[in-house]
C-alpha positions as CSV (number, residue, x, y, z in Angstrom):
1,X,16.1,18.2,-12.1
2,X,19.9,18.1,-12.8
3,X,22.2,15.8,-12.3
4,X,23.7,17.3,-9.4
5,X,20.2,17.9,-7.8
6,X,19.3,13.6,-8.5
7,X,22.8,13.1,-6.8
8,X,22.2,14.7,-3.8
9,X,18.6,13.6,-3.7
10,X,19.7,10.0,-3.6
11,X,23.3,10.1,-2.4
12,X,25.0,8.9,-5.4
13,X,27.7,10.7,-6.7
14,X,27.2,12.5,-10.2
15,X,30.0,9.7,-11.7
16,X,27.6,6.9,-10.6
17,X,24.7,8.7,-12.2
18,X,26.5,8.8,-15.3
19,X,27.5,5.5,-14.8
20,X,24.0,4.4,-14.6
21,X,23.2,6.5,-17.8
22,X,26.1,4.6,-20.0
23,X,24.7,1.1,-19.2
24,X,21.2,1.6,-20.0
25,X,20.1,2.0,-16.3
26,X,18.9,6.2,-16.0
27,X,17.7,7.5,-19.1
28,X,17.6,11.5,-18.7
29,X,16.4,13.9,-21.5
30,X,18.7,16.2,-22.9
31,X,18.2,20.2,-23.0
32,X,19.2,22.1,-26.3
33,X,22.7,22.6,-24.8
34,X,22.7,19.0,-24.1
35,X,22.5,19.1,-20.2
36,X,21.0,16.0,-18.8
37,X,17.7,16.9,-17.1
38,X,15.8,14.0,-14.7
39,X,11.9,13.9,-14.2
40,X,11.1,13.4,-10.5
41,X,10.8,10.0,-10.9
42,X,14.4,9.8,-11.2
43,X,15.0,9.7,-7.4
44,X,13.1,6.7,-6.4
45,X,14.9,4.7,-9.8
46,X,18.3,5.6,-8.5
47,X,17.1,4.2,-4.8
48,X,16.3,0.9,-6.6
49,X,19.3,0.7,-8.6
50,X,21.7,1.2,-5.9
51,X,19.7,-1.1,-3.5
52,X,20.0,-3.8,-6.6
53,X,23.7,-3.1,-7.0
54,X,23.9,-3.2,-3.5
55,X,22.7,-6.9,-3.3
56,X,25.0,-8.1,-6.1
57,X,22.5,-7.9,-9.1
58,X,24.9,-7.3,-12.2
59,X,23.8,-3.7,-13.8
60,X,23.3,-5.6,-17.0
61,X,20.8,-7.5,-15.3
62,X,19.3,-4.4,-14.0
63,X,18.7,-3.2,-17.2
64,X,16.8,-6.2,-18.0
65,X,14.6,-5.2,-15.5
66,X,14.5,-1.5,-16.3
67,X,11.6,-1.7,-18.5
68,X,9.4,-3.9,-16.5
69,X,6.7,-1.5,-15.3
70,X,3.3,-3.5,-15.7
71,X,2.9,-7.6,-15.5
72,X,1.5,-7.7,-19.1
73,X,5.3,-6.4,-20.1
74,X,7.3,-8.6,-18.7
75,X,9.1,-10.6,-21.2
76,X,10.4,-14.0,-21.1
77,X,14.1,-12.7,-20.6
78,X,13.2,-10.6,-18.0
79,X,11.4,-13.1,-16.1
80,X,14.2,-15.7,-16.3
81,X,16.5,-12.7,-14.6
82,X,14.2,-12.4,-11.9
83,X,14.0,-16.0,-11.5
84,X,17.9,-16.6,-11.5
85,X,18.3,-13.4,-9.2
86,X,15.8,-14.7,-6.8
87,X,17.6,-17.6,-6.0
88,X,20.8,-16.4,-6.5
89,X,19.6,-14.0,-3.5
90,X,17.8,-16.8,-1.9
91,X,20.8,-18.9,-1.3
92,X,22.5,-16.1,0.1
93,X,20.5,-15.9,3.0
94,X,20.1,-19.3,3.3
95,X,24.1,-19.5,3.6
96,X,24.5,-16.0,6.1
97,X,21.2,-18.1,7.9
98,X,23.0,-21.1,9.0
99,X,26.5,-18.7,9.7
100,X,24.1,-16.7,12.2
101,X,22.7,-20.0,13.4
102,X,26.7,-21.2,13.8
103,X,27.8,-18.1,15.6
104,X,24.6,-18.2,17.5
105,X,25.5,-22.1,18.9
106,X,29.3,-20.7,19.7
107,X,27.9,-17.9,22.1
108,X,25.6,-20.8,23.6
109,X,28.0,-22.9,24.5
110,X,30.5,-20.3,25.5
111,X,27.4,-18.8,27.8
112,X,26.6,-15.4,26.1
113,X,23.5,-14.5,24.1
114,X,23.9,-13.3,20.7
115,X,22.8,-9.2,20.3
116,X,19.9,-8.9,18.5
């Protein structure tokens, strides 16, 4: 598929595609005109990226991580980047935990029930 076609696919925009490509994240081939051209496989990498970026993982880290695809591959770098993430991650929801559990007290004792 084309880039266009893998942006609207995953709702990126064709800059963040190309984005992606320059660090090392998407790696399309090239036709003989040099038009970038995305196996379907493209879609779901995208998804992951931008759910990564989405939770703060640094794109170099992500490109770390690009090349894991079976247990057997995964080198010691890239296991200490999934380490580090994970608790990166980890205290993050620890910390938003115990604001919920704050804001959650607050509407106690001011007699309404948080939303769920």
């Amino acid at each position: 598929m084309r880039i266009g076609e893998l942006a609207a696919a995953t709702g990126a925009t064709v800059r963040a595609l190309r984005y992606y490509e320059e660090q090392g994240l998407l790696r399309p081939e090239r036709t003989a005109s040099g038009q970038r051209v995305y196996a379907q496989d493209a879609v779901d990498q995208v998804v992951w990226i931008r759910t990564l970026l989405r939770n703060g993982l640094p794109s170099r880290a992500i490109a770390k991580l690009r090349r894991c695809r079976s247990a057997e591959e995964i080198t010691p770098e890239q296991r200490a980047v999934i380490y580090e993430e994970h608790a990166r991650i980890e205290a993050e929801y620890q910390a938003a935990a115990a604001t919920r559990d704050r804001f959650a007290s607050v509407l106690a004792f001011i007699g309404d029930e948080p939303a769920d």
